[in-house]
Every structure is written in C-alpha cells, then in structure tokens.
C-alpha positions in Angstrom: 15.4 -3.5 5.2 11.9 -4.6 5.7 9.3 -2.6 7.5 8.6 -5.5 10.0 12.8 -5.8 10.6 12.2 -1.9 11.2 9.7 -1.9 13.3 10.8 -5.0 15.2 14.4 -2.7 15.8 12.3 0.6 16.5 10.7 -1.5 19.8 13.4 -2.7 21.0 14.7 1.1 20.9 12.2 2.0 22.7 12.2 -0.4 25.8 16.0 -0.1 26.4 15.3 3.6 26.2 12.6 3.3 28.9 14.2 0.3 31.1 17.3 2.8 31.5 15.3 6.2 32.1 13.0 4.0 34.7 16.9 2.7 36.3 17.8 6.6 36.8 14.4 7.2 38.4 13.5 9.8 35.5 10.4 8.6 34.5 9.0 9.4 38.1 10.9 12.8 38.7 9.8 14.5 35.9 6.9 13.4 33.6 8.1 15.9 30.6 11.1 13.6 30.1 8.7 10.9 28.6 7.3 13.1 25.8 10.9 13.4 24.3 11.5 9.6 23.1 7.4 9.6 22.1 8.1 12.5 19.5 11.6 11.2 18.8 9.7 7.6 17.5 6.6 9.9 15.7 9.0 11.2 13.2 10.3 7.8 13.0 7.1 5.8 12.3 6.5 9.1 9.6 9.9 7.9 7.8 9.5 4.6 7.9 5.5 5.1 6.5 7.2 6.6 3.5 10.3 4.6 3.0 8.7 1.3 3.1 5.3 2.3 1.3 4.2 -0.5 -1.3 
C-alpha cells in the first residue's frame, strides 16, 4: 500500500469518526472525547512514518 492510499484511507477514518460523534451530540457534551480519535491517528501517522519511509 502506498503512503498516499494510506493517508487518503486514514482521512476518511477520521471524518466518519467525527460526522457520527457530532450525530450523537458528543463532540459538544464533553470536549475530552475529541482527544481520543486525535491520539488514536498520532500513533498512526508514527506507523505509517516508518512503514512507508523511502
């Protein structure tokens, strides 16, 4: 898999991910909830630095 197929993929991850927390009003109720997904896609983007390093 190329990094820009990954990356692309990782995105789109992460908007579903917010579209659906902002449909269940989480994103307003409690503003630790949004630091979750951010570290989940840190270790991520750490991975894929080092998998897909030329």
């Amino acid at each position: 898999m190329k990094k820009r197929t990954f990356d692309i993929i990782v995105i789109l991850l992460i908007a579903i991910l917010l579209i659906i927390l902002n449909q269940f009003d989480l994103l307003e109720k409690s503003a630790k909830l949004m630091f979750i997904p951010i570290l989940a896609f840190y270790f991520i983007g750490q991975y894929s630095e080092r998998k897909f390093q030329k």
